[in-house]
N, C-alpha and C positions, 0 to 999 in steps of 0.2 A: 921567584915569583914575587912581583910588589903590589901592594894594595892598591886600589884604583884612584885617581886623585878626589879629594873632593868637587863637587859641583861647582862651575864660576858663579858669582853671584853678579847681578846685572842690574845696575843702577837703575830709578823708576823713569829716568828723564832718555837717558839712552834707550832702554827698553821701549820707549814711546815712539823714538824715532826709528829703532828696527822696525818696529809693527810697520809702519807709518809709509816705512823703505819697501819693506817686504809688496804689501799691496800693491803700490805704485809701480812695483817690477809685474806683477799680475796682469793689472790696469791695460799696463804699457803691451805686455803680448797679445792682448786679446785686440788690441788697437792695431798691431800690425799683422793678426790673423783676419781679422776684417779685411783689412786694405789687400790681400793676398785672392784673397776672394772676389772682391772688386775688379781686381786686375784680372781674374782667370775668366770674367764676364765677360769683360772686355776685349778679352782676345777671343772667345768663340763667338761674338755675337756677330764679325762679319757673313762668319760661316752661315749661319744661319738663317743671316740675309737674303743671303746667295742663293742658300736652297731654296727661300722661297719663291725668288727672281726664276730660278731653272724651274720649278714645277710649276708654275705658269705658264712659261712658255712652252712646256711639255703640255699643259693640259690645251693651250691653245693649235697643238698640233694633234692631238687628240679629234678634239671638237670638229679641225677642218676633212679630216678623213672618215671618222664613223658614222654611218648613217641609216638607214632604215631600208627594210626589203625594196621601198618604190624610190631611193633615191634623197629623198628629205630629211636635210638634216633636222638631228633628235633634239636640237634645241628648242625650235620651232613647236614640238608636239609633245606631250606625252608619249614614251616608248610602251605598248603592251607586252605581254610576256612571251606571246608566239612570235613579234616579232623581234623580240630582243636575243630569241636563240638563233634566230639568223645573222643579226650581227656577231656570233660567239668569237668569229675569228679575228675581224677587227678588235674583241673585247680582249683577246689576248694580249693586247698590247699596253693592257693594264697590270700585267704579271712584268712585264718589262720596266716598267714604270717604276713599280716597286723593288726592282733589282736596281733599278738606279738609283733610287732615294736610299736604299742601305750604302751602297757604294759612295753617294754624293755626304751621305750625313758623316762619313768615315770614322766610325767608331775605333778604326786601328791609330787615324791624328789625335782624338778625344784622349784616348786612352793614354797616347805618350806625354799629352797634355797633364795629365789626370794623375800620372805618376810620380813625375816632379815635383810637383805642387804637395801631394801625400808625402812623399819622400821627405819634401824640405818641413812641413807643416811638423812629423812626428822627430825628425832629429831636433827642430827649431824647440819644442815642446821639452822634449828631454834637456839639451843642454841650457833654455833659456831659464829653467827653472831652478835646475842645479845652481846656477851663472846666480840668480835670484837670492837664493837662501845663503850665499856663502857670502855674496856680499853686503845685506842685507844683514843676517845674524852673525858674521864674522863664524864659522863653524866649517871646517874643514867637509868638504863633501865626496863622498865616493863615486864618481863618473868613470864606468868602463868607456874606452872609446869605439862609436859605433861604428860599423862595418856595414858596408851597404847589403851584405849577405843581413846581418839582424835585418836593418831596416825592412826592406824589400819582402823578408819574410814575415813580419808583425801585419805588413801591410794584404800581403797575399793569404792572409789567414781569415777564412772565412768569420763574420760577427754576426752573422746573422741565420736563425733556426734552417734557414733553407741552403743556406753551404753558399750563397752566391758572394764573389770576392766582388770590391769595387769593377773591376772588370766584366764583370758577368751583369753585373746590374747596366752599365754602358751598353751595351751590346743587345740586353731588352729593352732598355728606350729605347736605344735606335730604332729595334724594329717593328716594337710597338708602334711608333710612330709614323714610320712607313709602312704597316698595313691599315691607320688610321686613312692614312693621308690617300690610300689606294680603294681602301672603301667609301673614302669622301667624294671620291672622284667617277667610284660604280652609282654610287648613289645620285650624283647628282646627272649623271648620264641619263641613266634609268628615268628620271623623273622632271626631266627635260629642263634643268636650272640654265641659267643664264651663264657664258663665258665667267663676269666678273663677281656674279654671287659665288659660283665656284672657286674664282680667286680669291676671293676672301673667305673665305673656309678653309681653304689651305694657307693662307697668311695666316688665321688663330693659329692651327695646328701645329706649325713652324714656332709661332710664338708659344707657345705649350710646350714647345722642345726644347726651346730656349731657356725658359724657364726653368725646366726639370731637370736640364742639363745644370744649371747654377745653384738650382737648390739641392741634386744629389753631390755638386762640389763642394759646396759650403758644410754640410752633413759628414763628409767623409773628413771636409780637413779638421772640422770639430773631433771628428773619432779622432783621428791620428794625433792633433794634438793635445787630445786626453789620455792615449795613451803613454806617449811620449813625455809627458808630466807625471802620470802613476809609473812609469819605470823609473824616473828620478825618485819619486817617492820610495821606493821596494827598497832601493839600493841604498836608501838613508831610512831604513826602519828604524831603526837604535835614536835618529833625536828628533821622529816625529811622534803626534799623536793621534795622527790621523789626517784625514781633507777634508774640508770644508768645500760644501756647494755653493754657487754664486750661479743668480740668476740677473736678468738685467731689470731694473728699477723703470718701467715703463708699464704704458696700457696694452701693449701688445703681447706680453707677457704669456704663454702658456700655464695657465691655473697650476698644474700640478708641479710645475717648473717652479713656479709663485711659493708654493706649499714646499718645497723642499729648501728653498732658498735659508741660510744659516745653519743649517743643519750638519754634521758632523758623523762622516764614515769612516769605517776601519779602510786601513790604507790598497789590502789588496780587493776591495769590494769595488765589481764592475770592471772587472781583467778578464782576461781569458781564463784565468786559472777559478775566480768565482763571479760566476756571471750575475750582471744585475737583473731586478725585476722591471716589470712595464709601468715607467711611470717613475722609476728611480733609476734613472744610467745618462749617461752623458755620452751620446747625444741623445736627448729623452724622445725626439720628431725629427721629423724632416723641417731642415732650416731653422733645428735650436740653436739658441746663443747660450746656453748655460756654460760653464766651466768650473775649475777644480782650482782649490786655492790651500796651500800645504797648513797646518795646524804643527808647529816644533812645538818643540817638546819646552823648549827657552822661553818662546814666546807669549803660544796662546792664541787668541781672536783679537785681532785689531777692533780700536774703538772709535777710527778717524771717520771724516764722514763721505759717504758712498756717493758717488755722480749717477744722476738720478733724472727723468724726465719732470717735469712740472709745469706749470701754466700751460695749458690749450694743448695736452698733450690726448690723444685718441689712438684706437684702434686703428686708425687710416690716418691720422694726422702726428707726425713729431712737436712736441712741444717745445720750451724753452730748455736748454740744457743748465741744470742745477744743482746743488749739494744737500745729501739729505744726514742727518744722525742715526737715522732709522738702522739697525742691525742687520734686519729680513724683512722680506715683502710685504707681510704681513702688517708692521709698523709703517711702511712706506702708504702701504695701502690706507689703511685708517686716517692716516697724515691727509692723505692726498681725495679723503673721500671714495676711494673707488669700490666696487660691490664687495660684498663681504666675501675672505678668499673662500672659508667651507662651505657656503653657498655657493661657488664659482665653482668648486671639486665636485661638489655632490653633485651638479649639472650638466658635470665634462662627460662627454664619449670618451671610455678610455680605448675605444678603437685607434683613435690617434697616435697613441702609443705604443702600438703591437708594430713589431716587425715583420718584414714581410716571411711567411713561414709560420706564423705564430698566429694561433687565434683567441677567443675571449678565454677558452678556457686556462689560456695563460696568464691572465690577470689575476694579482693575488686577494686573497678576499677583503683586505684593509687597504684596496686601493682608493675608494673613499674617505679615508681615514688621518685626519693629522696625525705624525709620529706621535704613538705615545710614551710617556717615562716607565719601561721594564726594566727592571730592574735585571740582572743579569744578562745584557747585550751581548747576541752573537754576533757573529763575524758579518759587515755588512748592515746593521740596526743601523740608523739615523737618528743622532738625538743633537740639540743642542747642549752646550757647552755648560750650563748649569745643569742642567738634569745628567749629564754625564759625571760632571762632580760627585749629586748626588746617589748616582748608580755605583760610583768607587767607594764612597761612605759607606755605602749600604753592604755593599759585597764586601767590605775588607772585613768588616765586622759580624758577619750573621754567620755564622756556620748552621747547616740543618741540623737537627739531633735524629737519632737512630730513636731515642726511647724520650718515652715521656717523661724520665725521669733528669734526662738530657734535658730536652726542651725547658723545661723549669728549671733547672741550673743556669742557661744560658741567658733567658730571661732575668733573673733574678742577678745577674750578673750587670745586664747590658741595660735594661728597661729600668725608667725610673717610675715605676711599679711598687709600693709598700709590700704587697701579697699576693704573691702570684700561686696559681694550684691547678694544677693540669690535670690533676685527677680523674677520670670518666673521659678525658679528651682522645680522639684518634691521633698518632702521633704528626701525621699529615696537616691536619686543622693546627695544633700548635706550633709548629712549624711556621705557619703561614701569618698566623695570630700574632707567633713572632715580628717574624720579616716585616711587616704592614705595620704593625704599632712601631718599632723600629723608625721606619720611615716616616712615619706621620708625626713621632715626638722631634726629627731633624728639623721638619717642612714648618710646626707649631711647640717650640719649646716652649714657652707663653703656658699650653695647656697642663697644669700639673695636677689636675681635682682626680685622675685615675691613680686609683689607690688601690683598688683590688680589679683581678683578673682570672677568673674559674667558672665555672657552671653556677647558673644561679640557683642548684639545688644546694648546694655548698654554702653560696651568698646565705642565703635564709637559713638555714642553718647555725651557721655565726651568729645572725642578727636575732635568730632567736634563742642560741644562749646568751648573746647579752642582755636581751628585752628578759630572759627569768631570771640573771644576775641582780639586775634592777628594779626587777619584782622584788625580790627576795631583800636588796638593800632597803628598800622602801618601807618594806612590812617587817621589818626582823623582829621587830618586836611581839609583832601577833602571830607570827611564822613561827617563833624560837619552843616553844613548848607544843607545839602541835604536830600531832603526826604524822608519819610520812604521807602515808595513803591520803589524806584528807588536805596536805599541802600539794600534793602533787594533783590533786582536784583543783583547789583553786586557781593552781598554775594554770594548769588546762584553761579555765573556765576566763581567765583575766589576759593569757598568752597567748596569744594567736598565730600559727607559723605561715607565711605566706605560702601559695601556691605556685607550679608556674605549669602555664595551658601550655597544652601538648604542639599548642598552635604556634608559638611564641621559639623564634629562634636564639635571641639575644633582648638586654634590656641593657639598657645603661641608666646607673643612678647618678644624682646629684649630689651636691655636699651636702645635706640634711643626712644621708647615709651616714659619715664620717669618714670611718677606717675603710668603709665598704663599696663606700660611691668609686664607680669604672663601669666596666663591662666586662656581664656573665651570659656566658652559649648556654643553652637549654640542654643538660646532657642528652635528650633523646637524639638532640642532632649533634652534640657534639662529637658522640663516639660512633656515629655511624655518616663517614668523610661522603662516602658515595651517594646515599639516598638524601644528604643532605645539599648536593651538589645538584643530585637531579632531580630534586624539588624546589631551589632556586631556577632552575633551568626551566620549570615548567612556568615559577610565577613570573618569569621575562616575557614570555614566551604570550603570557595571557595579558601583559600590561600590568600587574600588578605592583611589581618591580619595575624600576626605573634600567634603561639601558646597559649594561654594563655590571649588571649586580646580580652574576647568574653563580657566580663563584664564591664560595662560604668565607672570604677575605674580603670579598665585598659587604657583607655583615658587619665586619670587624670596624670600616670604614664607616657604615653608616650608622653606627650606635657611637665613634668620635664624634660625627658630626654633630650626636647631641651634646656631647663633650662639650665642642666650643660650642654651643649654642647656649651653654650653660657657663658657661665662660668668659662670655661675652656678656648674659645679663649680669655678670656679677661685678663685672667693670662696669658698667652702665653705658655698654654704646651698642645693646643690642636694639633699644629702640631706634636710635640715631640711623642704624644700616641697614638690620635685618626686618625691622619693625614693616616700613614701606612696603618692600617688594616680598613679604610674606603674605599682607594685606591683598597686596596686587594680585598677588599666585590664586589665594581663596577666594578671587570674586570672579576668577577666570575659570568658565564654563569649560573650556578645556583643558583645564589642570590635569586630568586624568590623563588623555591622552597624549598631552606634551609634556608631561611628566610621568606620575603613576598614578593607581586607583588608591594604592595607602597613604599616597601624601595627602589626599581630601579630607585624612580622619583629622587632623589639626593640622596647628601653626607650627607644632615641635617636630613634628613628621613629613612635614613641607621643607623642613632646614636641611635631615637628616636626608632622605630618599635625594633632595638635591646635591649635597654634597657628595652621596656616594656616585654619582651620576658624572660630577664636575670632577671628581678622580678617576674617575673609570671609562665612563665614555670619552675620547680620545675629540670626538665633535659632539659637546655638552651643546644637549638644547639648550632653547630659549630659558626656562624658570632653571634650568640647572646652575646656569653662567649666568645668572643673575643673581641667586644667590651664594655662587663660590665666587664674583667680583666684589659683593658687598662684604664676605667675611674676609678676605684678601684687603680689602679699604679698611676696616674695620681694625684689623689686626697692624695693621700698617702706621693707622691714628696713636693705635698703643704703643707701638713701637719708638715710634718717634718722641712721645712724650715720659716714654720712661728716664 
């Protein structure tokens, strides 16, 4: 047995032109999946023509034979109901009509169409990809070769909640549309339309067909060619890191399609083996253009720049074809002015998004919701490429503890913490208190003023045997010969130990504390994880709490937030950033409700309920993103001039 080789190392100029290669291999398939589509239009649209040429002249042989009890024809008149069951046997000849329009729309030519095209779309997918990354990364790739038996069968495998194969769906247009086109034609009988109004009602319909027929082609070759790119991906699991989402950089964009774009999935997420959610799969609609873009393990995210619509581009208008730096749509978007995306989500119908077989109660409940950073990503999570970093940081290093005596070793280990005391804590809350300070000193290394970490019955307790130590050094003189009883009066009487209200979950001190300044949980809540959960749960629930801060880690969050709030005055640029738009928050009558009812109490608790807000809610309101962009600006000015 030999040890595995070391990893190749890959120069930064090379590496730039893999990324660079990779893409442009991406770029390049989705340019001749298009044109695939194109052409598949183009061969059914004479068909389509034709039927509507033949049910014309079907309906005009219609029209010259049906007529009414006394002889007159029904174009002429209004047909009434008595007289229109005398016509029934003439009317039969609208069942025949529709045996022809199934037969004329030939769902059995469609179909052999329809297979090829999937056929070539999911091999093209698989091997253009593999073809992609090996020449592209120079990385030897694993390609079984496929067998029209695989193919045929990935294709014949029902996607959708109702079992129906691309075939099955063929076969309901068709005859949706043929008893469209036979009720268009009862109808307009019935109601004595004219020859060529009836023609053109069955001209849309025709046109409808056509339509649906190209937009369920385009649909199905995007499936297949997503699949056929996630089997290249399964079969190179060992040098990927995953897929990356690509959306296309235009106004016609589907919102949630816009929302997912740069984002980063595990590799078998949206397979047959783990199906995706409504709103996260590819194909997300009918007539998406989204696609999958591989994430090796060598490479990374490309940083080149994206082809992108710009000037005079619209909903119903293409604009000029151009390049942008933008990463995700989101940056596109802002670049380009267009609505803001989480206003775009929060206004989608995610109807749009369900399959057919599926209905609302399939939508998952964060389907309004930009991915958020969780920390421990299951199979299928969505995060960008830095927050996955950040998620690998986070997990490699946290282990939970069993005991609280754990949790405080691990802390006191990992946290750059002077005094940590877990004591009176549920082990659950320290745990979490971990994980979250954890994460917030990676996010703000910058903040180092938390020095202690326990209950703030504890906190006070220190602080008031230091304040009698200091008594006591002060007065030794007049202390030294007096008695106990009578020193331990004055103590009393000069010492005062703080309190803390029953009401109060957490406090975070300043540097005036010294050793003490952090943040201490109130033991009534600390050691009881559940009532302290579901008394956050109540103040969300009443507006008192800001979004997102129903969970006792969200505490932990919002009493950081005075951290840097304190951290920031003590550089001097919390006027500079925070000063403004805290100003702003307190003259706004609706503070309360576009934030919370506790941030009204001041300007230190407008920072803090904001920030927990701007970590926690996933779509941070208005005052929340206002002030976690100006400590993000703030912290950034430091940064740079350190």
């Amino acid at each position: 047995m030999a040890k595995a080789p070391p990893p190749r190392k890959i120069d930064e100029k090379v590496l730039a032109r893999m990324q660079k290669d990779l893409d442009g291999f991406i770029v390049k398939h989705q340019e001749i999946l298009d044109k695939r589509a194109v052409k598949y239009a183009s061969e059914i649209q004479p068909f389509w023509d034709d039927v509507a040429i033949r049910i014309e002249n079907e309906i005009r042989a219609i029209y010259s034979q049906v007529q009414d009890a006394n002889g007159v024809p029904i174009m002429k008149q209004p047909v009434e109901k008595a007289k229109f069951r005398n016509m029934q046997r003439q009317m039969e000849r609208l069942q025949k009509l529709q045996d022809f329009l199934v037969g004329r729309m030939g769902a059995p030519e469609q179909d052999e169409k329809m297979k090829r095209n999937l056929a070539y779309s999911f091999a093209e997918g698989y091997y253009y990809h593999g073809y992609a990354i090996e020449q592209s990364a120079k990385v030897a790739m694993t390609l079984p070769v496929l067998t029209q038996g695989v193919v045929m069968g990935v294709l014949a495998n029902p996607w959708l909640p109702d079992g129906a194969t691309y075939s099955d769906r063929l076969r309901a247009n068709t005859a949706y549309l043929a008893g469209k086109m036979r009720d268009a034609v009862q109808e307009g009988v019935g109601k004595g339309w004219g020859i060529n109004r009836l023609a053109r009602r069955i001209k849309d319909i025709a046109g409808e067909g056509f339509y649906n027929s190209v937009r369920l082609a385009r649909t199905e070759m995007t499936r297949a060619a997503a699949q056929g790119a996630n089997h290249t991906y399964m079969q190179n699991a060992d040098i990927m890191d995953g897929k990356r989402w690509n959306a296309v950089l235009d106004a016609r964009t589907a919102p949630k399609d816009a929302q997912n774009d740069g984002k980063v999935f595990a590799l078998d997420y949206d397979t047959p083996e783990k199906k995706g959610e409504p709103g996260r799969r590819i194909p997300n609609h009918p007539n998406c253009r989204c696609k999958w873009s591989p994430v090796l393990s060598a490479l990374g995210i490309s940083t080149r720049e994206r082809i992108a619509r710009g000037e005079g581009d619209t909903k119903s208008k293409f604009g000029e074809r151009t390049y942008t730096p933008a990463r995700d749509y989101e940056t596109y978007a802002k670049e380009r002015g267009l609505p803001d995306l989480n206003d775009s989500v929060r206004n989608e119908d995610p109807r749009r998004y369900l399959r057919r077989g599926e209905t609302l109660a399939d939508v998952p409940k964060n389907f309004f919701d930009p991915f958020t950073v969780a920390s421990g990503a299951v199979v299928g999570t969505a995060v960008t490429i830095q927050e996955a970093a950040q998620i690998a940081i986070i997990d490699n290093a946290f282990t939970p503890a069993k005991t609280v005596k754990e949790a405080n070793a691990w802390a006191e280990q990992n946290l750059t913490v002077k005094q940590v005391d877990y004591k009176g804590f549920d082990v659950e809350l320290a745990n979490e208190v971990n994980k979250q300070l954890y994460a917030l000193q990676q996010l703000y290394p910058e903040v180092q003023d938390v020095n202690f970490v326990g209950t703030a019955q504890r906190r006070n307790n220190l602080l008031y045997e230091k304040q009698v130590r200091d008594f006591e050094e002060r007065n030794k003189e007049l202390l030294a010969d007096m008695p106990l009883q009578l020193k331990e009066s004055l103590i009393k009487k000069y010492v005062k130990k703080k309190k803390v209200s029953g009401n109060t979950y957490a406090q975070a001190t300043n540097k005036t504390w010294g050793e003490l300044a952090g943040i201490s949980f109130n033991e009534k809540w600390a050691k009881d994880y559940n009532g302290f959960k579901e008394s956050l749960k109540s103040d969300v629930a009443s507006g008192f709490h800001p979004i997102g801060a129903d969970n006792p880690a969200s505490v932990l969050i919002h009493e950081f937030g005075h951290s840097i709030d304190y951290f920031l005055d003590k550089i001097g640029l919390r006027d500079k950033y925070l000063g403004p738009v805290v100003e702003e928050a307190l003259a706004d009558e609706k503070l309360a409700e576009e934030l919370s009812r506790y941030a009204t109490k001041n300007d230190r608790e407008v920072v803090a309920e904001a920030f927990a807000e701007y970590r926690l809610n996933p779509n941070p309101r208005k005052w929340a993103r206002k002030v976690g962009e100006a400590i993000e600006n703030a912290l950034e000015e430091y940064r740079e001039g350190r």
